[in-house]
C-alpha positions in Angstrom: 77.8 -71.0 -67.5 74.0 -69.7 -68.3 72.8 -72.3 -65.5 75.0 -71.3 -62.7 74.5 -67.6 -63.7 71.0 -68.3 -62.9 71.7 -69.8 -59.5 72.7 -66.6 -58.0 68.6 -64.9 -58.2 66.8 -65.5 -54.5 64.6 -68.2 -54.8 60.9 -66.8 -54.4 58.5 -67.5 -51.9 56.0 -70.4 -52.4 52.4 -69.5 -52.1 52.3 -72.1 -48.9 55.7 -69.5 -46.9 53.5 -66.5 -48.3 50.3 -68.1 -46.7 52.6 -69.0 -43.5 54.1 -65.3 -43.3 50.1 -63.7 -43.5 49.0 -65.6 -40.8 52.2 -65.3 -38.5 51.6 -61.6 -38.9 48.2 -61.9 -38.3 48.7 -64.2 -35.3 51.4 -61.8 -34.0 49.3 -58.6 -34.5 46.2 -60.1 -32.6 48.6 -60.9 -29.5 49.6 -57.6 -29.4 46.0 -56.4 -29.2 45.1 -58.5 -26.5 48.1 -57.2 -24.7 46.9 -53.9 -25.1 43.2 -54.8 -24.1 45.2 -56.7 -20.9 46.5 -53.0 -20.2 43.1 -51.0 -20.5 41.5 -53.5 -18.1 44.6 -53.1 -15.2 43.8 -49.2 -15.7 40.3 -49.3 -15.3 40.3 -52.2 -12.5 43.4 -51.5 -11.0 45.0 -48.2 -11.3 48.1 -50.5 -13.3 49.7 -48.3 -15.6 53.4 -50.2 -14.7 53.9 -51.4 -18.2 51.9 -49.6 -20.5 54.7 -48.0 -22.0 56.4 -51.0 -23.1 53.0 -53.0 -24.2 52.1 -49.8 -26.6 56.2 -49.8 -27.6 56.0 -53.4 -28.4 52.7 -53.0 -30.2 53.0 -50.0 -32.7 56.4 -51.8 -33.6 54.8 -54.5 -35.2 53.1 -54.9 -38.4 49.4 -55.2 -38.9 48.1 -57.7 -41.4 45.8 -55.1 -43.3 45.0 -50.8 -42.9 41.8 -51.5 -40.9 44.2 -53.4 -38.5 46.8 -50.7 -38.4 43.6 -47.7 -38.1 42.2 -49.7 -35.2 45.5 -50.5 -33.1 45.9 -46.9 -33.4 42.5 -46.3 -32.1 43.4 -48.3 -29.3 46.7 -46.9 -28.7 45.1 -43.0 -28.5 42.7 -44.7 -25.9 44.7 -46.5 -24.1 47.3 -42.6 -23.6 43.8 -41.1 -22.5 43.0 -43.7 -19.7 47.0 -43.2 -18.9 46.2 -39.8 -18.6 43.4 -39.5 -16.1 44.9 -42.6 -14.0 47.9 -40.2 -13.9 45.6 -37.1 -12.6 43.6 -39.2 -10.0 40.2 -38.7 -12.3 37.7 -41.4 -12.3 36.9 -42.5 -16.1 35.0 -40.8 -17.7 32.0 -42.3 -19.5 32.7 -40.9 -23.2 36.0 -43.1 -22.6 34.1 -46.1 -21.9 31.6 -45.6 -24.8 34.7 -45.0 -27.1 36.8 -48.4 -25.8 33.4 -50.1 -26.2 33.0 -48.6 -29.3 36.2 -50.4 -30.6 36.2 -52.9 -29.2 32.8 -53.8 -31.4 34.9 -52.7 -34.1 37.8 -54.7 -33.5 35.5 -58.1 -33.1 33.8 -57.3 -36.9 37.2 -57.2 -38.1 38.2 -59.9 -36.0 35.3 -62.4 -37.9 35.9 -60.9 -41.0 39.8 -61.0 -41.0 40.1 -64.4 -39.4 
């Protein structure tokens, strides 16, 4: 009876599905950044801002691997409403904009090598 009782507890992960789980998260969260990046670039080149909405959706619904990831998607989300916002008032992008994407984007590459 002891032995069967004990049958009943969820088996715990392994350290290998722990492992797994990290770096489909990781994997997943880094996808979801380059959609976004995808997004600034049709803004800035082409005045796209058709699916914005869902890419930043899809995006802050997912869970970053670590706080610097979830502070920079942020980051990038706040940028990517601003460019939504002058595209949607006809105003050429404004330089401060650029300097701030650029500004992440260095940001997101040292976290990039260091979280990879």
């Amino acid at each position: 009876y002891k032995i069967v009782r004990n049958f009943k507890r969820p088996i715990p992960p392994s350290p290998t599905q722990i492992a797994r789980a990290r770096h489909q998260t990781f994997l997943s969260f880094v996808s979801g950044m380059n959609v976004l990046q995808e997004q600034v670039s049709r803004i800035v080149h082409d005045n796209d801002v058709s699916q914005v909405e869902v890419a930043s959706q899809h995006v802050a619904d997912q869970a970053a691997p670590d706080a610097r990831a979830a502070e920079l998607r942020d980051r990038l989300l706040v940028i990517l409403s601003k460019l939504v916002e002058a595209s949607s008032k006809g105003q050429p992008m404004d330089q401060s904009l650029t300097e701030e994407f650029e500004t992440w984007h260095e940001d997101y590459i040292e976290w990039f090598k260091g979280a990879h």
